[in-house]
C-alpha positions in Angstrom: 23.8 -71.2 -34.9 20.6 -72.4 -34.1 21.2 -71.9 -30.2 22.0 -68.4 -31.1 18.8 -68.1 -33.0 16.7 -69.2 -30.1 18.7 -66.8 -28.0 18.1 -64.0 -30.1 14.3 -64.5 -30.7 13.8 -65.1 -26.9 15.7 -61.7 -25.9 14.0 -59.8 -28.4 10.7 -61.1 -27.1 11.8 -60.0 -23.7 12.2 -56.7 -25.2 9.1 -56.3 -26.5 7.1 -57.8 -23.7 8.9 -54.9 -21.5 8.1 -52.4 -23.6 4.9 -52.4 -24.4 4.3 -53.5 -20.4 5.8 -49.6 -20.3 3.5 -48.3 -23.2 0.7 -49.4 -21.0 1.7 -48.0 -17.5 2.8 -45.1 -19.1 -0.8 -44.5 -20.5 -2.3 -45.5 -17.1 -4.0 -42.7 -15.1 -2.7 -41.3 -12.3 -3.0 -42.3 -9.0 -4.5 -39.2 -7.6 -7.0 -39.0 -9.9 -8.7 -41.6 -6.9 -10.3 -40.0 -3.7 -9.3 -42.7 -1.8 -5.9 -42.5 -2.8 -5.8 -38.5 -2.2 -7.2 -38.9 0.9 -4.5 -41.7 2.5 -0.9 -40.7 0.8 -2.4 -36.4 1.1 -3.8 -36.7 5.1 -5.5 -33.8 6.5 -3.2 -34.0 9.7 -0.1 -33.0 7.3 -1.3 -31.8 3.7 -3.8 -28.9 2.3 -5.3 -30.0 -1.1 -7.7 -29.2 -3.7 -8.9 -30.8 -6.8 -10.9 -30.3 -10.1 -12.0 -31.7 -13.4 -13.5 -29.8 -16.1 -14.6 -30.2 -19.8 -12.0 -29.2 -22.2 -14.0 -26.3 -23.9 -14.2 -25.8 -27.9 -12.5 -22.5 -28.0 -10.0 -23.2 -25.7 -6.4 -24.9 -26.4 -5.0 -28.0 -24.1 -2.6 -25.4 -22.4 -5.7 -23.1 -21.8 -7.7 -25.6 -20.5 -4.9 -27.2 -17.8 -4.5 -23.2 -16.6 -8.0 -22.9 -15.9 -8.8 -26.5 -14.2 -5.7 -26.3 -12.0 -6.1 -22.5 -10.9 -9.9 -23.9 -9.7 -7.8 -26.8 -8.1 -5.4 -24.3 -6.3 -8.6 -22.3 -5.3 -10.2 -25.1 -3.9 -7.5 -25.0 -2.0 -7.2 -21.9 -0.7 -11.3 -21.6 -0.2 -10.2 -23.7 3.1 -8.4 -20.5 4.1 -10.0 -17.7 3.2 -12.5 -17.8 5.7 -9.7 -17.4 8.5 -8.0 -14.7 6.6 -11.1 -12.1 6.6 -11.4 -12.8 10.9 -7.7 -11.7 10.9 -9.1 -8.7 9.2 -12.1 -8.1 11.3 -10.1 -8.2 14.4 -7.9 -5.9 13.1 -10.6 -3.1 12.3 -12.5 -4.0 15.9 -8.9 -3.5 17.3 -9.0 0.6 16.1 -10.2 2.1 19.4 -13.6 4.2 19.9 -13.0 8.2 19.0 -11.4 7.5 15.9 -13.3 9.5 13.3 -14.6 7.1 10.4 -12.5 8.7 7.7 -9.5 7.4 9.7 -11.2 4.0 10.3 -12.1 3.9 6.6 -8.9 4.4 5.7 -6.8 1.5 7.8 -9.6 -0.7 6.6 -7.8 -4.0 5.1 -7.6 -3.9 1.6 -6.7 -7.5 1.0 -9.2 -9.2 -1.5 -10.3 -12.4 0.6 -10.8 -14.3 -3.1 -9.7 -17.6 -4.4 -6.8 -15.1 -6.1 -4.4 -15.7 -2.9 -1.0 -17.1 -4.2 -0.2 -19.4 -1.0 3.3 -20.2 -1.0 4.7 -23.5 -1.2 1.5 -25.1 -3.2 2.4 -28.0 -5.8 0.2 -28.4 -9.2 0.0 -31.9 -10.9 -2.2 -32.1 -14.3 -3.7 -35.0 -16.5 -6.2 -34.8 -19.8 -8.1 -37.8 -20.7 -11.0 -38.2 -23.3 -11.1 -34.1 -23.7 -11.4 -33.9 -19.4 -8.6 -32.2 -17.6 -7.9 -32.7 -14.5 -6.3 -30.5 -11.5 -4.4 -31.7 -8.2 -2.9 -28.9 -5.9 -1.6 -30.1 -2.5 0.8 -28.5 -0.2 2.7 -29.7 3.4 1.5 -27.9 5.8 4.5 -27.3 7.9 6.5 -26.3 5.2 4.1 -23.7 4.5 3.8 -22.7 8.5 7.1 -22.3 8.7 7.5 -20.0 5.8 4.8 -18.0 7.0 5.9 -17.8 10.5 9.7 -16.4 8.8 7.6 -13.6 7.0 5.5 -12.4 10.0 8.9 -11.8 11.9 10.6 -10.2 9.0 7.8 -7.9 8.1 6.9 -6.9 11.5 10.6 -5.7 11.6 10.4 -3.6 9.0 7.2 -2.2 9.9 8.9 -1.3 12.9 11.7 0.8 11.1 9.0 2.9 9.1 8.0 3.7 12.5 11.0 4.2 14.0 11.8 6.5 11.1 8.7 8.3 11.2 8.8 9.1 14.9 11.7 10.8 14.6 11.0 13.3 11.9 7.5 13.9 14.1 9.6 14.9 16.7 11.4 17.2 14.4 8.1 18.3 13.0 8.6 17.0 9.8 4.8 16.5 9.8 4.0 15.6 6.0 7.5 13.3 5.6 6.7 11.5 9.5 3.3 10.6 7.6 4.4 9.2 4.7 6.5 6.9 6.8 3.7 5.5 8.8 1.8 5.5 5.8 4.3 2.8 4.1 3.3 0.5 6.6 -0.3 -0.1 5.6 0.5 -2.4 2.7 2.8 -4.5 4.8 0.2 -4.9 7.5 -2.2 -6.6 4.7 0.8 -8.4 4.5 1.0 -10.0 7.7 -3.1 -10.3 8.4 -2.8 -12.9 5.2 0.1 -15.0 6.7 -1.6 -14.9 10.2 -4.9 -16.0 8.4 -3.0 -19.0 6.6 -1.3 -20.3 9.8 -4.5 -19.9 11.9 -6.3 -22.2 9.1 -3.8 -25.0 8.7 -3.3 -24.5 12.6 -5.1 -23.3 15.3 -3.1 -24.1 18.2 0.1 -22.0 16.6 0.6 -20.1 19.8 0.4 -15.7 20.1 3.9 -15.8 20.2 4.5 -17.2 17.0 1.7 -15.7 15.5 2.5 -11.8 16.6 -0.8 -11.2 16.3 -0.7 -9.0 19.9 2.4 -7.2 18.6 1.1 -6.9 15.1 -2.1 -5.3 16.2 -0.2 -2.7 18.4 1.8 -1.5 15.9 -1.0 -0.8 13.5 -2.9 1.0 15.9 0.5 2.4 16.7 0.1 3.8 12.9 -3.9 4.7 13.1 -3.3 7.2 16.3 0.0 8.7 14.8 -2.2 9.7 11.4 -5.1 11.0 13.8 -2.6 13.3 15.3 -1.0 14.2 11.8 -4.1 14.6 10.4 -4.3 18.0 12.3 -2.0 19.2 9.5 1.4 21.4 9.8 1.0 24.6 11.9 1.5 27.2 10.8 2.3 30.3 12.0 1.7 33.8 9.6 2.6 37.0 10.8 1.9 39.7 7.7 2.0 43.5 7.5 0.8 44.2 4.1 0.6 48.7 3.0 -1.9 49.7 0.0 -0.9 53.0 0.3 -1.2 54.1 3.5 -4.3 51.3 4.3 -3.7 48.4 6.1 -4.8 45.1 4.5 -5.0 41.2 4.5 -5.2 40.6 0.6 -2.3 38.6 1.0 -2.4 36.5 4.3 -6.0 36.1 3.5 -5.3 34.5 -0.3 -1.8 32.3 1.4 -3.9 30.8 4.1 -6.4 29.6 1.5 -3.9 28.1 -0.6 -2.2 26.3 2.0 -5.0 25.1 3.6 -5.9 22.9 1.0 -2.4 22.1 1.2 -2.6 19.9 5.1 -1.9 23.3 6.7 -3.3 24.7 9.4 -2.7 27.9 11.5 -1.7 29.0 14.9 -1.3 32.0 16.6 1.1 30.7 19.0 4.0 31.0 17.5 5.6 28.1 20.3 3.8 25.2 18.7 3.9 26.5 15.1 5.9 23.9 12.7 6.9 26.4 10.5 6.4 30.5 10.7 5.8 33.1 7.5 6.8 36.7 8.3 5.6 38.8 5.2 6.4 42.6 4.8 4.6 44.0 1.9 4.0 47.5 0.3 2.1 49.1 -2.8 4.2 51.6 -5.2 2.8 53.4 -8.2 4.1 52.5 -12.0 2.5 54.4 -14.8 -0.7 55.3 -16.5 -0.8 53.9 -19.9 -3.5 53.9 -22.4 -6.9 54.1 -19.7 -5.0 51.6 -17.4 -3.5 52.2 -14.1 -0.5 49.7 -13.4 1.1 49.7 -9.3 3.4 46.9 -8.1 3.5 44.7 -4.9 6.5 44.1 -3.3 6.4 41.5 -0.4 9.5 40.5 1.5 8.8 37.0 2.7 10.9 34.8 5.3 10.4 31.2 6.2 11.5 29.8 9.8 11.5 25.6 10.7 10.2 25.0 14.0 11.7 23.5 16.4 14.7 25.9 16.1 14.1 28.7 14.1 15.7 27.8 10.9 16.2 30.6 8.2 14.7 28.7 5.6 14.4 30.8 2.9 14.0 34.6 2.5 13.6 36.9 -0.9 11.7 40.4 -1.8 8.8 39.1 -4.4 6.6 41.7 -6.8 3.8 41.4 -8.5 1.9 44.0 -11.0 -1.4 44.8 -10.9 -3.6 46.8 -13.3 -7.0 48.2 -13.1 -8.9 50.7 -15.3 -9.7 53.0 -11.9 -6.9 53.9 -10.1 -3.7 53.2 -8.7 -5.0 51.1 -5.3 -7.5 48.9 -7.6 -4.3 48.2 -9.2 -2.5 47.4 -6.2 -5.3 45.1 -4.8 -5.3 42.9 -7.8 -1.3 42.9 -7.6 -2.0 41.8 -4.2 -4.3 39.0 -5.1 -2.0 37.6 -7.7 1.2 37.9 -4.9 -0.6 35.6 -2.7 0.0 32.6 -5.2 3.7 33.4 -6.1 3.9 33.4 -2.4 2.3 30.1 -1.5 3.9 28.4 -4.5 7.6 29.0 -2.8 6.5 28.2 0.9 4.9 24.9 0.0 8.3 24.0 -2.0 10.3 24.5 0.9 7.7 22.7 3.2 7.1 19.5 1.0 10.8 19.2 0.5 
């Protein structure tokens, strides 16, 4: 028994010795907490990192405080990349050729936010709080991140190229406003690909054109800028109109339609070869009554709609319009025929837009 005893007393001292030899390295800081020790198990040759330490404030909680001290370590972070993100951009803007007006420059102008705000893929956080301090570690392998990067280049420059692709074809069947919009989708993914060429040019600048696409890339966005300088010239449009107030020619209604579809990315031709779409409108005064002081006359406009290139029917119908006026029957008429013009405009642009 009294073997047994001595066995007993030395195992549980054993026990204890291990764990409070635990408690103790469990309470130990962390390693990275040391410079030093960042700087020779995180080299530059291989890692990215960042790090911060902050005051635990008053009003904040614990959780509150390790979200703010890490974000400013994962900003210190990407503060070593931002710099090469925004000379992506530059060269991009430089890239948009002389003759350009402004408003087009203006508008293919990056819009990325060259911040600390960049979420950089592949970044790892570690946290500690000691004494009311909280520390932040972020750190990151470079050619895990490189690779990923290089993978999203190539897949985004491939669908940049099918919203071109797309939107070449309905230019060539002048589906002016709908080929815009497709080159138009591009510009977010382009911002896209200037912040992954950015990263890989800071963690590496011998990463080759090749790999980069930044050659390619840049073609295909001024690929983008010159097709919305020629859309910007709007839809053609071609309007033929024969318009009767009683026996007097007029323009009431080709004058009010080209106003309103105007401010609508239309323009006009008289060629009726390079017109997009072309208006035929056939339109004629009539008499109603006399009621109460008041002259009242009706408009009737026929109105057909053709698609260019091959002459679609698009859409045909006889509209009218009344019209009143306390003089006579043709002041009656010409307000019916200001009034038409909008009915008019309101079922063209549906057909165009569509």
């Amino acid at each position: 028994m009294g073997i047994l005893r001595i066995q007993l007393k030395l195992f549980l001292g054993l026990f204890f010795i291990v764990y409070f030899c635990g408690l103790i390295k469990a309470q130990e800081s962390p390693a990275w907490l040391t410079n030093s020790w960042r700087i020779e198990q995180y080299p530059s040759n291989v890692f990215i990192t960042g790090f911060a330490q902050d005051n635990k404030n008053a009003e904040e909680s614990i959780a509150d405080a390790i979200g703010r001290v890490t974000a400013m370590a994962r900003g210190n972070l990407s503060e070593k990349i931002i710099s090469s993100i925004q000379s992506v951009n530059d060269s991009y803007s430089q890239s948009i050729s002389d003759g350009k007006s402004e408003q087009i420059k203006e508008t293919f102008q990056s819009e990325i936010r060259v911040s600390t705000d960049i979420e950089i893929n592949g970044v790892h956080i570690e946290n500690y709080v000691k004494d009311n301090i909280v520390y932040g570690f972020a750190y990151a392998n470079k050619y895990e991140i490189i690779g990923y990067y290089k993978s999203i280049i190539n897949m985004t420059i491939q669908q940049i190229e099918g919203y071109i692709k797309t939107a070449q074809a309905l230019e060539q069947q002048r589906e002016k406003i709908k080929a815009k919009e497709e080159f138009n989708k591009t510009v977010p993914f382009f911002d896209k690909i200037k912040e992954a060429q950015g990263i890989l040019t800071a963690l590496d600048n011998t990463i080759p054109d090749e790999q980069l696409k930044m050659q390619k890339s840049i073609e295909l966005y001024n690929e983008v800028v010159q097709a919305n300088v020629r859309l910007q010239q709007a839809v053609l449009v071609f309007l033929s109109s024969n318009e009767n107030l009683f026996g007097t020619q007029t323009t009431a209604i080709e004058n009010g339609l080209k106003a309103i579809l105007s401010e609508n990315e239309c323009s006009f031709t008289e060629n009726e070869n390079i017109a997009d779409w072309k208006i035929y409108i056939k339109a004629s005064a009539r008499e109603f009554n006399y009621s109460k002081n008041v002259y009242f006359s009706y408009v009737d406009a026929e109105v057909q709609l053709f698609k260019a290139p091959k002459g679609k029917h698009v859409y045909q119908e006889i509209l009218e319009q009344k019209g009143a006026h306390s003089k006579s029957y043709p002041d009656a008429a010409r307000n019916a025929y200001n009034e038409i013009s909008n009915l008019i405009a309101d079922k063209v642009l549906e057909r165009i837009n569509q």
